[in-house]
The first five atom37 places (N, CA, C, CB, O) and aatype in JSON, in Angstrom:
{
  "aatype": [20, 20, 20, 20, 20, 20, 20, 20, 20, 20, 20, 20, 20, 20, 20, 20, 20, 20, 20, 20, 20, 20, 20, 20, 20, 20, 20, 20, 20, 20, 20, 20, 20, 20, 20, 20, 20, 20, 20, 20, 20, 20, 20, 20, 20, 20, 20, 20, 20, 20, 20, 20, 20, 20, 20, 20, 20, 20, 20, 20, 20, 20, 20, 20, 20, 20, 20, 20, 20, 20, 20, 20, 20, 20, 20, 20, 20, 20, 20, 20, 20, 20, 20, 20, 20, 20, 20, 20, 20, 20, 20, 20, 20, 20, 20, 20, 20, 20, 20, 20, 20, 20, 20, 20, 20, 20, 20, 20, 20, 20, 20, 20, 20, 20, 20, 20, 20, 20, 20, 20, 20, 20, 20, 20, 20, 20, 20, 20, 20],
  "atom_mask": [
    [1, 1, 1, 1, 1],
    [1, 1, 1, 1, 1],
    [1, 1, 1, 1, 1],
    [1, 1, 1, 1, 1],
    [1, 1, 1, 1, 1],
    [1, 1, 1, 1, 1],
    [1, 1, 1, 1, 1],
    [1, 1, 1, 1, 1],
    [1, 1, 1, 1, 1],
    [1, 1, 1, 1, 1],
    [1, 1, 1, 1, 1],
    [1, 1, 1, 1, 1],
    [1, 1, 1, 1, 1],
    [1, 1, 1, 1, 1],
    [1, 1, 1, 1, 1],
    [1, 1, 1, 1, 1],
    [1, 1, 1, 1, 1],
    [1, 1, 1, 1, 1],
    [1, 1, 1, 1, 1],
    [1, 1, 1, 1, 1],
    [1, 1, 1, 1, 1],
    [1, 1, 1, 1, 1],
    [1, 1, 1, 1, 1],
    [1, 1, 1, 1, 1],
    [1, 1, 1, 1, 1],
    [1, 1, 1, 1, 1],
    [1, 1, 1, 1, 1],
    [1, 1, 1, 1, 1],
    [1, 1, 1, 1, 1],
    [1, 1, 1, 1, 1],
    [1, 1, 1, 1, 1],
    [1, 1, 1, 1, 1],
    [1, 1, 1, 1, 1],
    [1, 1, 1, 1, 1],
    [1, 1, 1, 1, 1],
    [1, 1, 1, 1, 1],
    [1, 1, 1, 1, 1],
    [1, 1, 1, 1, 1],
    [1, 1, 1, 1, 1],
    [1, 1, 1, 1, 1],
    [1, 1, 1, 1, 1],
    [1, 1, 1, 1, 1],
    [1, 1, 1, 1, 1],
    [1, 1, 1, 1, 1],
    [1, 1, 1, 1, 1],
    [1, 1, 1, 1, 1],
    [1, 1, 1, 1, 1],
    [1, 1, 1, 1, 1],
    [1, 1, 1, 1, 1],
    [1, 1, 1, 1, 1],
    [1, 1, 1, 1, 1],
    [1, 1, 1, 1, 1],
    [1, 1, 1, 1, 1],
    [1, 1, 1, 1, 1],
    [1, 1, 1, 1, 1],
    [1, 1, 1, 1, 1],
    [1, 1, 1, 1, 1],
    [1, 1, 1, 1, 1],
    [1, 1, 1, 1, 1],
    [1, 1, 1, 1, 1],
    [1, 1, 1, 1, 1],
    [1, 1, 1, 1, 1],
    [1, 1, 1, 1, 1],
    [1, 1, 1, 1, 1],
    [1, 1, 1, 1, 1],
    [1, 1, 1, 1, 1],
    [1, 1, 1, 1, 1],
    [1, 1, 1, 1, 1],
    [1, 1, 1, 1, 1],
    [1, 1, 1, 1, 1],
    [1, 1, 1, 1, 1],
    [1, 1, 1, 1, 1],
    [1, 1, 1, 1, 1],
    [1, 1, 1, 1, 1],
    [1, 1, 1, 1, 1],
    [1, 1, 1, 1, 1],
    [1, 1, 1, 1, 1],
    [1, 1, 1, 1, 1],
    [1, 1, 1, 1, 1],
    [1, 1, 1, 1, 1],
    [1, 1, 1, 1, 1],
    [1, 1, 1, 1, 1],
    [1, 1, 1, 1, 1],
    [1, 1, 1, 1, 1],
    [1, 1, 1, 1, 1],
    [1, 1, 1, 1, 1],
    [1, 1, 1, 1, 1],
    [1, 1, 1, 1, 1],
    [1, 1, 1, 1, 1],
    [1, 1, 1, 1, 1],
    [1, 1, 1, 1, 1],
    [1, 1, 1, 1, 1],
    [1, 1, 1, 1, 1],
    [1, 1, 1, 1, 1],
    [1, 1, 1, 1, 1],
    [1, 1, 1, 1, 1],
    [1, 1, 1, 1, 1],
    [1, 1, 1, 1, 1],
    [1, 1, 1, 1, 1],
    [1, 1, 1, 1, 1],
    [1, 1, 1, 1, 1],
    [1, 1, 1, 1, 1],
    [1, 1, 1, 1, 1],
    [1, 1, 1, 1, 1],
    [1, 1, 1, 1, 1],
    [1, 1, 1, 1, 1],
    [1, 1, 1, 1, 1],
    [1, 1, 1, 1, 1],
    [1, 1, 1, 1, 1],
    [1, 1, 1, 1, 1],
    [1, 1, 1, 1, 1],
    [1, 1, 1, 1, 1],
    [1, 1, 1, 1, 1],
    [1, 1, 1, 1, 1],
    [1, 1, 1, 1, 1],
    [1, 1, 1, 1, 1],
    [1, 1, 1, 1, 1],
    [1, 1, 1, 1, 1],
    [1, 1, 1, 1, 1],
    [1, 1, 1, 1, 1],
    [1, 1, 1, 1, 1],
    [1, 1, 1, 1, 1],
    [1, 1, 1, 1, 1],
    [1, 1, 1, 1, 1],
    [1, 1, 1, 1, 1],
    [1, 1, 1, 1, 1],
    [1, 1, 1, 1, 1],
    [1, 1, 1, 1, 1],
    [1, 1, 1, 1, 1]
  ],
  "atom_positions": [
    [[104.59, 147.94, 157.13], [105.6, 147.79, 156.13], [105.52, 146.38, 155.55], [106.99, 148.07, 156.72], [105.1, 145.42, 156.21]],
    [[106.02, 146.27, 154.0], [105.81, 145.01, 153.39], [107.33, 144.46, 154.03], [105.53, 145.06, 151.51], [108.35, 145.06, 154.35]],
    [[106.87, 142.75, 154.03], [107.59, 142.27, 153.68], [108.65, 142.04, 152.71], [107.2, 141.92, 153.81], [108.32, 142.0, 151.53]],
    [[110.07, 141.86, 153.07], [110.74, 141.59, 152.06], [110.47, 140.39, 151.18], [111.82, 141.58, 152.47], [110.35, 139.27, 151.68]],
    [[110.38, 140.59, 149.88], [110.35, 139.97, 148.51], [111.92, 138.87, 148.53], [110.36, 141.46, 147.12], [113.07, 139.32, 148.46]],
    [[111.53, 137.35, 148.64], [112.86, 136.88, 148.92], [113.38, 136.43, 147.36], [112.84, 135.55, 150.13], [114.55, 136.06, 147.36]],
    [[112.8, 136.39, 146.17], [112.88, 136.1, 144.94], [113.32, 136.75, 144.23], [112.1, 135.88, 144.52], [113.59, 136.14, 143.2]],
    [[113.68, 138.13, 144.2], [113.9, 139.3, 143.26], [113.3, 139.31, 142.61], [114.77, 139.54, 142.66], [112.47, 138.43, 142.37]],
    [[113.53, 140.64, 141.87], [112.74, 141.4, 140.44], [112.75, 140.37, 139.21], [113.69, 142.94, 139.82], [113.63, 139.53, 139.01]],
    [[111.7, 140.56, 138.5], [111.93, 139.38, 136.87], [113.07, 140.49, 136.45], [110.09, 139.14, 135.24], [113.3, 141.67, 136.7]],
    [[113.73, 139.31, 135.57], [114.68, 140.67, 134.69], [114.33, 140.45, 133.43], [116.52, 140.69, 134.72], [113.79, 139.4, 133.07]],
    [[114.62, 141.48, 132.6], [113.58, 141.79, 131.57], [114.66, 140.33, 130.14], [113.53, 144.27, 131.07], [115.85, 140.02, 130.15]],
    [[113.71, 139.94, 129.35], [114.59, 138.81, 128.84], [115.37, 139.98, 127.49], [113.43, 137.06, 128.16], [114.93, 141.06, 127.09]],
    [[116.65, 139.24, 127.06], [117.69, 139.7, 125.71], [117.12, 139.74, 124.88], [118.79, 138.99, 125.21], [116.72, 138.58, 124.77]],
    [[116.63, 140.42, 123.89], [115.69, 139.94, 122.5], [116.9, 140.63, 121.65], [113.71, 140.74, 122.2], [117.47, 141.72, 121.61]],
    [[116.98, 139.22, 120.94], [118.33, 139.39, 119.87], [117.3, 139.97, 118.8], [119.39, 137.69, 119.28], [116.09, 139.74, 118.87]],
    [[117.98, 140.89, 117.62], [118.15, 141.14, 116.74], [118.56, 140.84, 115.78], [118.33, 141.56, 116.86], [119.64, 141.16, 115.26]],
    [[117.25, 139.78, 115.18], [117.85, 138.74, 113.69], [116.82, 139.66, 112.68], [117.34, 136.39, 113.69], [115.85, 140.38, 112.9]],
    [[117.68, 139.18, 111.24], [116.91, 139.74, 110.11], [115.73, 138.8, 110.28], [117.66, 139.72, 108.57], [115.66, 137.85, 111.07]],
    [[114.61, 139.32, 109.2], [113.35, 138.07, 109.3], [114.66, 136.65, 108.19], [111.03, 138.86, 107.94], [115.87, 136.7, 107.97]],
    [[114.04, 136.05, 107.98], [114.4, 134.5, 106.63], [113.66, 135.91, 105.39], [112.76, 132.01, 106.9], [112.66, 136.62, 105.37]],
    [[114.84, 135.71, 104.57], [114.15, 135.78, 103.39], [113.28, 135.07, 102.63], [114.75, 135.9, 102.82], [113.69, 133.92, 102.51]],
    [[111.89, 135.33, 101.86], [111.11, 134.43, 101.4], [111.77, 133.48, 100.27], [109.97, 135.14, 100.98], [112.86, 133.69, 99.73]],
    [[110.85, 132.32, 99.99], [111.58, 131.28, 99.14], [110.53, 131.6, 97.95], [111.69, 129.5, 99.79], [109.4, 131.24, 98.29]],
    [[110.57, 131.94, 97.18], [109.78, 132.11, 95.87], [109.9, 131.41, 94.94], [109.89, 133.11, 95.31], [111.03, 130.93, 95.01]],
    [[109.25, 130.96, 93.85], [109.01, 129.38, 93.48], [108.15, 129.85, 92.05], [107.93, 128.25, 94.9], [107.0, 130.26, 91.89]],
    [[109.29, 129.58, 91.09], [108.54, 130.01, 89.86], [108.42, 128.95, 88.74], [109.22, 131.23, 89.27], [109.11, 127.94, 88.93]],
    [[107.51, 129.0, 87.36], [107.28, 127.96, 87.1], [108.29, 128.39, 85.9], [105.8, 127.46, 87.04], [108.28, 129.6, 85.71]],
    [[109.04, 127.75, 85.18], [110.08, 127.83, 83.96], [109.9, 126.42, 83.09], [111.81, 127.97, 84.58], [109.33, 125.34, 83.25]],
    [[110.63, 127.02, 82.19], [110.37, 125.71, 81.21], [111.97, 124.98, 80.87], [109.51, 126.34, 79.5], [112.34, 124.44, 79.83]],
    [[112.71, 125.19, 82.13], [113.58, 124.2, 82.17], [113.29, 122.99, 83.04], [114.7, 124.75, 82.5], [112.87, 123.42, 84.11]],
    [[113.32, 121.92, 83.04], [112.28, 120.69, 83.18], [113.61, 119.89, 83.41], [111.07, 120.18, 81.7], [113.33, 118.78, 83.86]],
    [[115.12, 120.08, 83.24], [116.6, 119.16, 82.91], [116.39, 118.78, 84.68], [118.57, 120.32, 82.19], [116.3, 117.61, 85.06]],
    [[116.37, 119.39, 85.18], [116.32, 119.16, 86.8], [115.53, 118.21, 87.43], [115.92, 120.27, 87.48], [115.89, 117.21, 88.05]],
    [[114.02, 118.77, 87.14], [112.81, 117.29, 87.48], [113.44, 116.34, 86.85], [111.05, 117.28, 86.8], [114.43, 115.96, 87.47]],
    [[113.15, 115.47, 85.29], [113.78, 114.77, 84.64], [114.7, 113.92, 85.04], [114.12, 115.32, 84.0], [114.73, 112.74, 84.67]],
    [[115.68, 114.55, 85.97], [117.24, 114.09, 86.52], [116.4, 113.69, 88.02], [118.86, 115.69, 86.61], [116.53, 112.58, 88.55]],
    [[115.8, 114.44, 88.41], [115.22, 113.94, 89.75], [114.31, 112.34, 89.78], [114.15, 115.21, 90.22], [114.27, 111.4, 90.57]],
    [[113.53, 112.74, 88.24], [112.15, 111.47, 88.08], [113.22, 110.2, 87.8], [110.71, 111.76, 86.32], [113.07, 109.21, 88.53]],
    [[114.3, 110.17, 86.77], [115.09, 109.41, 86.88], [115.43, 108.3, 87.95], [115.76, 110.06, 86.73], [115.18, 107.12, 88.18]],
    [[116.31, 109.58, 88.58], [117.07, 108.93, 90.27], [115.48, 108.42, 91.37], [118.27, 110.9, 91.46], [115.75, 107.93, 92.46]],
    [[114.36, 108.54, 91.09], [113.15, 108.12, 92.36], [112.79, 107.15, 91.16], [111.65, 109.51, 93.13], [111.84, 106.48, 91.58]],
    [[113.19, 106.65, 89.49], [112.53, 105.47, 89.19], [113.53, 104.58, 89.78], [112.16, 105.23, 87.67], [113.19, 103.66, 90.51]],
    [[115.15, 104.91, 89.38], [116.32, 104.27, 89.86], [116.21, 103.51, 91.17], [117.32, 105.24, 89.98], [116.61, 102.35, 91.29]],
    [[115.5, 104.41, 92.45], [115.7, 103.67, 93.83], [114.09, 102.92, 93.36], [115.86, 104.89, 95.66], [114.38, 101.72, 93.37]],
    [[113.15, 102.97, 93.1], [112.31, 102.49, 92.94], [112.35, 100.8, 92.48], [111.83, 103.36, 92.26], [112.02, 99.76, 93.04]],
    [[112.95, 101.15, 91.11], [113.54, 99.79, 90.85], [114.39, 98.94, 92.01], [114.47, 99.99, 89.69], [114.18, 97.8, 92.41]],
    [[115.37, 99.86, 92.4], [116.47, 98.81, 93.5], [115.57, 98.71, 94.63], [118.2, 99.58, 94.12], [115.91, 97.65, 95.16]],
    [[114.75, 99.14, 95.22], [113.56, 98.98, 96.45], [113.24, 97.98, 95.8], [112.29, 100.11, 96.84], [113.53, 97.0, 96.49]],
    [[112.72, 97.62, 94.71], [111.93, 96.66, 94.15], [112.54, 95.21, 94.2], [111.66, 97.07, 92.78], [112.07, 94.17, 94.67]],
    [[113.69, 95.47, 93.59], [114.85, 94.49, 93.33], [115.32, 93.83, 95.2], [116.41, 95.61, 92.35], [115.36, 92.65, 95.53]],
    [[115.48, 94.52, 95.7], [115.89, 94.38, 97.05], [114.58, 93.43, 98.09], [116.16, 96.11, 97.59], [114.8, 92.33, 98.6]],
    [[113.48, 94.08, 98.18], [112.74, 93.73, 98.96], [111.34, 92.76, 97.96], [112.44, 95.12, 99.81], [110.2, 92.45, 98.32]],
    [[111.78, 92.61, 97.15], [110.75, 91.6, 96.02], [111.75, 90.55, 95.4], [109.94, 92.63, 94.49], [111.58, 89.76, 94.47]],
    [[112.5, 90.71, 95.94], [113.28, 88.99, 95.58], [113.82, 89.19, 94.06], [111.86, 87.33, 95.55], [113.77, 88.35, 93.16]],
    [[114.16, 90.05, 94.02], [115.11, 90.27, 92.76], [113.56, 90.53, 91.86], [116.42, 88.62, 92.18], [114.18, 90.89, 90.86]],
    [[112.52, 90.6, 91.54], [111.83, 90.83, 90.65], [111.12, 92.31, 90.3], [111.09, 89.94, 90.85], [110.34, 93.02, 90.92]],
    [[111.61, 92.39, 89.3], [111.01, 94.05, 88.84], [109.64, 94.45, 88.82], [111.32, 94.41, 87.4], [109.26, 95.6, 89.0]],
    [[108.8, 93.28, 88.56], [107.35, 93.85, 88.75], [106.7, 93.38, 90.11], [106.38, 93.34, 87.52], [107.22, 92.6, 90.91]],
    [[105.2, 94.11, 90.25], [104.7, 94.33, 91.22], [103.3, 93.17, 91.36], [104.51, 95.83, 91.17], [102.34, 93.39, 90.62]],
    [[103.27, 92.44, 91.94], [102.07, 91.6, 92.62], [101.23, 92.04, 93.32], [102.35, 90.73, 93.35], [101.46, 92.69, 94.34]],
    [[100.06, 91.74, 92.86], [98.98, 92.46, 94.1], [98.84, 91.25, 94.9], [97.23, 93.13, 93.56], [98.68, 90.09, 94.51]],
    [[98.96, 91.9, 96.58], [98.78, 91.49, 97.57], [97.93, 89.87, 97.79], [98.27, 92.6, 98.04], [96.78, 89.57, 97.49]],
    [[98.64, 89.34, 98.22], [97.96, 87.77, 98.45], [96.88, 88.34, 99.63], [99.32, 86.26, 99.17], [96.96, 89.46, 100.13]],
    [[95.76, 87.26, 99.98], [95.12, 87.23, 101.27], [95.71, 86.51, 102.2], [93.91, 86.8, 101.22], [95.41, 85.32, 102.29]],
    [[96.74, 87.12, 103.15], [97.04, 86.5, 104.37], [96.22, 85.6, 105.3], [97.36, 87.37, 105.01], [96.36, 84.41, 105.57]],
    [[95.3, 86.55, 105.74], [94.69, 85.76, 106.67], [93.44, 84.47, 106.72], [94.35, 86.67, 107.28], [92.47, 84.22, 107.43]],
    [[94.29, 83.69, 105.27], [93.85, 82.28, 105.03], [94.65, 81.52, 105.65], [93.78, 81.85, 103.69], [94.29, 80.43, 106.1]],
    [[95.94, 82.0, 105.79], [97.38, 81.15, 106.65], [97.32, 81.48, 108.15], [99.13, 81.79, 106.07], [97.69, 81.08, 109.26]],
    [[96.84, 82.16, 107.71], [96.96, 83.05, 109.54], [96.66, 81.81, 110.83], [95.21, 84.65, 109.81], [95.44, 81.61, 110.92]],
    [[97.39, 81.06, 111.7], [97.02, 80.61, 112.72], [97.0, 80.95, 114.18], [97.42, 79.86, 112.59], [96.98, 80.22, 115.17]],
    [[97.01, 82.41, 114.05], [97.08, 83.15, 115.64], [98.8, 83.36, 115.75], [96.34, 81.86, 117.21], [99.8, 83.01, 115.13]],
    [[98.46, 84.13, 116.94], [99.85, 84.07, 117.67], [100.25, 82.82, 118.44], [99.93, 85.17, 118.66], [99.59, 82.27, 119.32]],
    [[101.76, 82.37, 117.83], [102.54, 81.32, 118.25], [103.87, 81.36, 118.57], [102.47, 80.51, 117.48], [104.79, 81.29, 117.76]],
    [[104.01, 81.5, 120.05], [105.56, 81.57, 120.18], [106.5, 80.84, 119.24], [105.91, 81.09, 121.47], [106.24, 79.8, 118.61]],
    [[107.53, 81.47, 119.24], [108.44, 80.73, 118.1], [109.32, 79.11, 118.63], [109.78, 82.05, 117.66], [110.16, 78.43, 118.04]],
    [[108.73, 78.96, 119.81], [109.46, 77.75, 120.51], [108.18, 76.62, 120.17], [109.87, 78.05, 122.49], [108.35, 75.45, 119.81]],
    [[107.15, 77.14, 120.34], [106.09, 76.17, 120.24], [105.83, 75.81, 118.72], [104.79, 76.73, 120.94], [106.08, 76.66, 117.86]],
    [[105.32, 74.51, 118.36], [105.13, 73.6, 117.05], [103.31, 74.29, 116.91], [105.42, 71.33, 117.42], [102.34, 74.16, 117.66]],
    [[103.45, 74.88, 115.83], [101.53, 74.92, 115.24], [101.11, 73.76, 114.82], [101.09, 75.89, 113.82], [101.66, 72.86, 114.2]],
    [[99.86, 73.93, 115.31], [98.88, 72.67, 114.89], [97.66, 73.36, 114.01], [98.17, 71.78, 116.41], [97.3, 74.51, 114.3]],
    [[97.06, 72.67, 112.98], [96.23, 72.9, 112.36], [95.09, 73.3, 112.83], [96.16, 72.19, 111.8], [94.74, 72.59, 113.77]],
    [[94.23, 74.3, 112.53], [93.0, 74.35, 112.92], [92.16, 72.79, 113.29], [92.4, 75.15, 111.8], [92.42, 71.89, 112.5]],
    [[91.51, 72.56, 114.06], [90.82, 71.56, 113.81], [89.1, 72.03, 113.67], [91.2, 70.54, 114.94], [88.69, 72.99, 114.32]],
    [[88.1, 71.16, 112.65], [86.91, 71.96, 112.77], [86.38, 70.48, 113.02], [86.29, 73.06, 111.42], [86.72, 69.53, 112.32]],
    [[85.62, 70.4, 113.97], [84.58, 69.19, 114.55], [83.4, 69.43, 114.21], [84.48, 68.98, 116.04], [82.85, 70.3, 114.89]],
    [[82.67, 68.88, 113.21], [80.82, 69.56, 113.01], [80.07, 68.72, 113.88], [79.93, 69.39, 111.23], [80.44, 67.55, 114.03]],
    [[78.84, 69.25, 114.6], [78.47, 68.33, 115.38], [77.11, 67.53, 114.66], [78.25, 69.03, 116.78], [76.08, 68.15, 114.37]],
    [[77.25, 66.2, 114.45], [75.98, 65.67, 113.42], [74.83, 66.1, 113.91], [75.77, 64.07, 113.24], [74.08, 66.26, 112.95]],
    [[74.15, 66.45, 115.18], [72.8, 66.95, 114.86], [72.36, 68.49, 114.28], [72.16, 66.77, 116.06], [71.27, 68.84, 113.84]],
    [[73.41, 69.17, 114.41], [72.69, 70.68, 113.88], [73.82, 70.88, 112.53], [72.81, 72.36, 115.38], [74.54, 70.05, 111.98]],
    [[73.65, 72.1, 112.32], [74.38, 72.63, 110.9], [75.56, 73.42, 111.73], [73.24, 73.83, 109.66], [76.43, 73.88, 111.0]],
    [[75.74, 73.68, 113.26], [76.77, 74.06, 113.8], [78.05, 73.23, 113.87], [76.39, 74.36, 114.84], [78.04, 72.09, 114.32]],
    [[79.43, 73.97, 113.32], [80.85, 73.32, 113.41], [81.73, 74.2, 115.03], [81.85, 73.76, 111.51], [81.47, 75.31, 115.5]],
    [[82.41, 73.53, 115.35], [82.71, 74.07, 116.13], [84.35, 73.7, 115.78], [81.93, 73.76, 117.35], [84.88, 72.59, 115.74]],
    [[85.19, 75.53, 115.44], [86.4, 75.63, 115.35], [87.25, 75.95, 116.78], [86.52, 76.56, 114.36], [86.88, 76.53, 117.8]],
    [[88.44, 75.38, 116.45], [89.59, 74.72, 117.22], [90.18, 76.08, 116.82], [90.39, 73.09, 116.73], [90.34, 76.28, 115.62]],
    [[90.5, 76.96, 117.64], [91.44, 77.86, 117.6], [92.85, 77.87, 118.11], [90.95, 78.67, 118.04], [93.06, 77.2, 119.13]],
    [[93.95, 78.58, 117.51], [94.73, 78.1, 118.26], [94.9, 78.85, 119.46], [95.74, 77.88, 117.64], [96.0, 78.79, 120.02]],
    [[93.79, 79.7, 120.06], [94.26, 80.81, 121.38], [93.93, 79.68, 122.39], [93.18, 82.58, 121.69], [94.43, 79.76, 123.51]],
    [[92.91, 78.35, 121.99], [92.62, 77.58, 122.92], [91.27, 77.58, 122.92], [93.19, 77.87, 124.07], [90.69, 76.79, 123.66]],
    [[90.7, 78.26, 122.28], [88.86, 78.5, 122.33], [88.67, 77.9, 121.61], [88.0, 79.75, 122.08], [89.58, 77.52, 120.87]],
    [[87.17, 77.44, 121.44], [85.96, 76.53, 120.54], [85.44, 78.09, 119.79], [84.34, 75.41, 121.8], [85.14, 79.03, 120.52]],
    [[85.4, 78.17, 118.73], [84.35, 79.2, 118.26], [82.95, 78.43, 117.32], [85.29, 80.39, 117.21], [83.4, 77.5, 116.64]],
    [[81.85, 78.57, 117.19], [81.23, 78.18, 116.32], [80.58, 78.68, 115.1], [80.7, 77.79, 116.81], [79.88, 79.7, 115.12]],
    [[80.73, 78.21, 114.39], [80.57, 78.47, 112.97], [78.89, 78.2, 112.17], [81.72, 77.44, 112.32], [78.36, 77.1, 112.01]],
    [[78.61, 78.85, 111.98], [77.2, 78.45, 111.58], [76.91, 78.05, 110.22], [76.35, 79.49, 111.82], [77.6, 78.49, 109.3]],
    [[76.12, 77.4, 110.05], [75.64, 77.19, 108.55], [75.74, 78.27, 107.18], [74.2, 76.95, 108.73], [75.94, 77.87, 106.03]],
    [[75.61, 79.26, 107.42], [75.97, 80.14, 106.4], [77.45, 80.68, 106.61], [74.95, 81.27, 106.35], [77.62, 81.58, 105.79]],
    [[78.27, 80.54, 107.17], [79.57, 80.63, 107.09], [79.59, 81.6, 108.12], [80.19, 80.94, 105.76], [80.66, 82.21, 108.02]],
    [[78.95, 82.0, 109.0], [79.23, 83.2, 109.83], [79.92, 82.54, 111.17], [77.77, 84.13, 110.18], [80.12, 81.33, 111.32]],
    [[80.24, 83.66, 112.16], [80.8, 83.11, 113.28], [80.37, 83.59, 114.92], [82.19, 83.34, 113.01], [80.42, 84.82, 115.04]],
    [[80.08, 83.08, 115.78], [79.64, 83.18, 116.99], [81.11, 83.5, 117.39], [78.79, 81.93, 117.62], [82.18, 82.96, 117.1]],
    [[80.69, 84.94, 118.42], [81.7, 85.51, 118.62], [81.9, 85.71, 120.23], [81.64, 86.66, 117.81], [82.57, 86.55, 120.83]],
    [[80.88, 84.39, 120.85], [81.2, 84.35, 121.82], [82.44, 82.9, 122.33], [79.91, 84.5, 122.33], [82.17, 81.78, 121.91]],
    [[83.33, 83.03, 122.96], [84.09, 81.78, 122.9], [84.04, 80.61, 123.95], [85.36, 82.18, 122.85], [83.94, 80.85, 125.15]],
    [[84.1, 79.35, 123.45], [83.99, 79.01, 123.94], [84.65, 77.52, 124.63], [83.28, 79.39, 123.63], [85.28, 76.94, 123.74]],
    [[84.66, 76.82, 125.81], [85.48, 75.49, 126.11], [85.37, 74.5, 126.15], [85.86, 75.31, 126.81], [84.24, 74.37, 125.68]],
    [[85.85, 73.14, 126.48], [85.37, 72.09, 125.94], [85.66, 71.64, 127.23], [85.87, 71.46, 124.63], [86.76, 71.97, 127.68]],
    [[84.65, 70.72, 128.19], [85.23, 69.75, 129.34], [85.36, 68.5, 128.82], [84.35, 69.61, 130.63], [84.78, 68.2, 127.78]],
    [[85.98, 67.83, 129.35], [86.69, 66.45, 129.66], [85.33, 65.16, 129.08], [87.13, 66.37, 131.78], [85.61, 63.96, 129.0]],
    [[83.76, 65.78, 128.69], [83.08, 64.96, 127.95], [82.84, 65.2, 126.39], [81.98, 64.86, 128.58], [82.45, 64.53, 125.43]],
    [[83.26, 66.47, 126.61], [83.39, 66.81, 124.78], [81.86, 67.58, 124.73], [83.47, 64.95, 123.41], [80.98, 67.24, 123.93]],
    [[81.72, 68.61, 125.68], [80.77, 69.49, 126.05], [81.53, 70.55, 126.06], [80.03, 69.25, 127.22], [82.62, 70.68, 126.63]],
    [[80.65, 71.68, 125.11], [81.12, 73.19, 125.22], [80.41, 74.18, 125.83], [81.3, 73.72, 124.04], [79.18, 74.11, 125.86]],
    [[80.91, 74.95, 126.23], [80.24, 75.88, 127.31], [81.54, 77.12, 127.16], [80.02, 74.97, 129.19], [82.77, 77.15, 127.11]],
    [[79.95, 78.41, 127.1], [80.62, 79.37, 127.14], [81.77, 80.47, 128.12], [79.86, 79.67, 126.83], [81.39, 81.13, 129.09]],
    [[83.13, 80.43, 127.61], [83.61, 80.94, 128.52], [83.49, 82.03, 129.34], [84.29, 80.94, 128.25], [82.89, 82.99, 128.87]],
    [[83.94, 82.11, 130.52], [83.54, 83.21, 131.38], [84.88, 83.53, 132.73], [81.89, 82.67, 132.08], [84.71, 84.42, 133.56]]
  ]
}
C-alpha cells in the first residue's frame, strides 16, 4: 500500500471570465485642430525647458568640449591644482602631472603612454606596479 500523500490534491485554479479589450483602431482624418493644439503645448514646454535649464535663453548652443577643463575627480573638500607638464630636455618626451597622482607621458606627436607612472624622491619615474 502507498503511502499517504501529506500535501493534498492541486486544486484546479478560478479562471475568471473577462471580455477580450476591445481593439483601438486609428484612422487617418483630415481634422489636424488636435495635433496643432498638441504641437503647440510640446513647442510651449520646449521653450520653458529651454528658458529654465539654459539660463533664461531661447536658443540652443552646440555643446562646448568639456574635457579641456576636466581635472579628474576631486573631492569637494580638497583645493585643485593645475595640471603640471615637466618636458624632460633630452628627449621630445613631457611628462604630465595628473591629478589621480600619476606621471603620464606624452610624446612628441601629441599621443599618450598609457602606462602610469611615479616619481621618487630624485625626480626619477618608474612605472607603476
Amino acid at each position: 500500500m502507498a503511502p499517504i500523500w501529506p500535501f493534498g490534491k492541486k486544486k484546479q485554479l478560478l479562471a475568471l471570465e473577462e471580455e477580450a479589450p476591445s481593439p483601438i483602431v486609428y484612422r487617418k482624418t483630415d481634422d489636424t485642430e488636435q495635433q496643432d493644439a498638441q504641437t503647440e503645448q510640446q513647442q510651449a514646454d520646449y521653450k520653458a525647458a529651454l528658458s529654465f535649464f539654459g539660463n533664461g535663453e531661447a536658443n540652443v548652443k552646440r555643446a562646448e568640449e568639456q574635457s579641456q577643463r576636466y581635472d579628474g575627480i576631486v573631492a569637494s573638500s580638497q583645493q585643485t591644482t593645475p595640471i603640471q607638464h615637466e618636458p624632460e630636455p633630452d628627449s621630445g618626451i613631457e611628462w604630465v602631472h595628473h591629478t589621480d597622482g600619476y606621471h603620464y607621458q606624452r610624446q612628441s606627436d601629441g599621443s599618450f603612454d598609457p602606462v602610469a607612472h611615479v616619481r621618487d624622491q630624485q625626480g626619477a619615474y618608474h612605472p607603476y606596479s
